[in-house]
Steps between C-alpha positions, in 0.01 A plus 500: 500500500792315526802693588264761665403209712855356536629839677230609729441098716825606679411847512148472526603688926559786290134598415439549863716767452196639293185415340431192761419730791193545284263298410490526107204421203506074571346465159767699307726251427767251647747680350416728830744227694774509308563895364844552658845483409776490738675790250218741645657519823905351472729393269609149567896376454610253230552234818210611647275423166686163484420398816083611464493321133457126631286635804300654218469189305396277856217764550369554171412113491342476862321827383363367207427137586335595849364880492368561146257192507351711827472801299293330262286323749463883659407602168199240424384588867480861386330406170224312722488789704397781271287268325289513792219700452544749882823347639562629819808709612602274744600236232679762294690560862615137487608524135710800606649357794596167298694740300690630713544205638682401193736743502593428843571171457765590194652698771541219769624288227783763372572661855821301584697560181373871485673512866786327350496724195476808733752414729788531250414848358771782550429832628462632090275298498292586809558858406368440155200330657452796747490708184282318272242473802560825584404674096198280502361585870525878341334402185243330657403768758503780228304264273227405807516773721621824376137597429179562696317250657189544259732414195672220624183320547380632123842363367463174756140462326671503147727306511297254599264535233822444290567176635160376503441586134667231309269249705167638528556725179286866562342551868194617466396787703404316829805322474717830500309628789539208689876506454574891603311395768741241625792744401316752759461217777876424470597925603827528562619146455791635254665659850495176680590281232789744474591563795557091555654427265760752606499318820511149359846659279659622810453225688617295217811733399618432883488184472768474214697723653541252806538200216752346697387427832305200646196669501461593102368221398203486766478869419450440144268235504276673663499808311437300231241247633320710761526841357201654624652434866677854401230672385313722753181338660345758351588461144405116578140583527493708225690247306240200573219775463634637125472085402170502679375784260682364177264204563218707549553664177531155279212360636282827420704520158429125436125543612442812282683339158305504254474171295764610217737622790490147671582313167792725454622469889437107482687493175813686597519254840424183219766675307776517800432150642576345149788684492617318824393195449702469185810619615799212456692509846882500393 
């Protein structure tokens, strides 16, 4: 984890620029915070990297000392959960929301040296950016919506049998039913998830390109802090109703488990906690 970790706290902005807009499998794994590398999106200058290096180093230890002993308190609270024998969605809501919550609170802490950090790129470096975000908007969109409707929900269904797999093993027939049926409630949630996120990158891209004025560093933080302020108040709802539905779908997932399923789900959380709880902060 460690260098993977070490790059994305001061970059950690940069997922909004994807996969954040979305509300992703909580359970997966924590490696769901930290899967970016500022080399996806610009190349950074020898000063540049020597100036980020001891920022690095300052976040890294307020990272580990303060934030991953909350993971592993969110972790036990899930455990309890799903050991619960009909949890209800509403508690899987708060779970989801707590997670988010963690990621926004590596963004407050990182927001004023990623402003810093931005506000000395050079226009190669914006245009490489522009690029970058430009080749994965197209791979995204021919990936999530260059099909019919009815197969981006089958696909939407799969892949989330794919991720749930490795922690309730098999789903069982009711299980998989359940699931295309949340894939079915969701419709055309690929469009607005999209579509936002195209927003959110525009919004964002005009930002740098005004890095110099008074303004960019207001502008900034709130891009990065209050992001959905640039979604549509329509992709809101849907946003908060998508989370609404993932929560649905663990509690009737958690209900249905059978008892082998539940060992294996409560073993894999054991399993990640430990994991946490034994890491050495540098």
């Amino acid at each position: 984890m460690g260098k993977r970790l070490r790059i994305a706290l001061l970059i950690t902005g940069l997922i909004l620029l994807t996969s954040c807009s979305r509300l992703e499998l909580a359970y997966r794994n924590l490696d769901w915070l930290i899967p970016w590398s500022m080399d996806n999106y610009v190349t950074l200058s020898k000063d540049q990297k020597a100036w980020l290096k001891p920022r690095l180093v300052s976040h890294v230890a307020w990272h580990c000392k303060t934030q991953l002993p909350a993971y592993a308190n969110w972790l036990q609270r899930s455990i309890a959960l799903v050991t619960e024998p009909a949890p209800d969605a509403a508690q899987f809501d708060a779970q989801f929301n707590q997670f988010r919550h963690a990621v926004d609170t590596i963004i407050v802490q990182v927001t004023p040296d990623l402003i810093e950090l931005l506000r000395g790129v050079n226009p190669a470096q914006i245009k490489e950016l522009e690029a970058n975000l430009a080749k994965q908007n197209k791979e995204q969109r021919e990936d999530y919506l260059q099909m019919p409707l009815n197969e981006q929900i089958d696909e939407r269904a799969e892949r989330m049998e794919e991720r749930l797999q490795p922690w309730f093993g098999r789903l069982h027939k009711k299980q998989k039913t359940r699931v295309k049926a949340w894939s079915q409630q969701l419709g055309e949630y690929n469009q607005g998830w999209l579509d936002n996120n195209r927003r959110w990158q525009q919004a964002f891209l005009a930002a740098v390109q005004d890095r110099k004025s008074e303004q960019f560093p207001e502008q900034m933080k709130q891009l990065l802090q209050e992001r959905m302020s640039v979604w549509t108040p329509e992709y809101q709802q849907e946003f908060l109703a998508a989370q609404h539905a993932l929560s649905a779908l663990f509690k009737d997932l958690v209900s249905s488990a059978d008892q082998q399923q539940r060992e294996r789900l409560v073993g894999r959380l054991k399993g990640s906690r430990k994991q946490l709880s034994d890491m050495t902060c540098p």
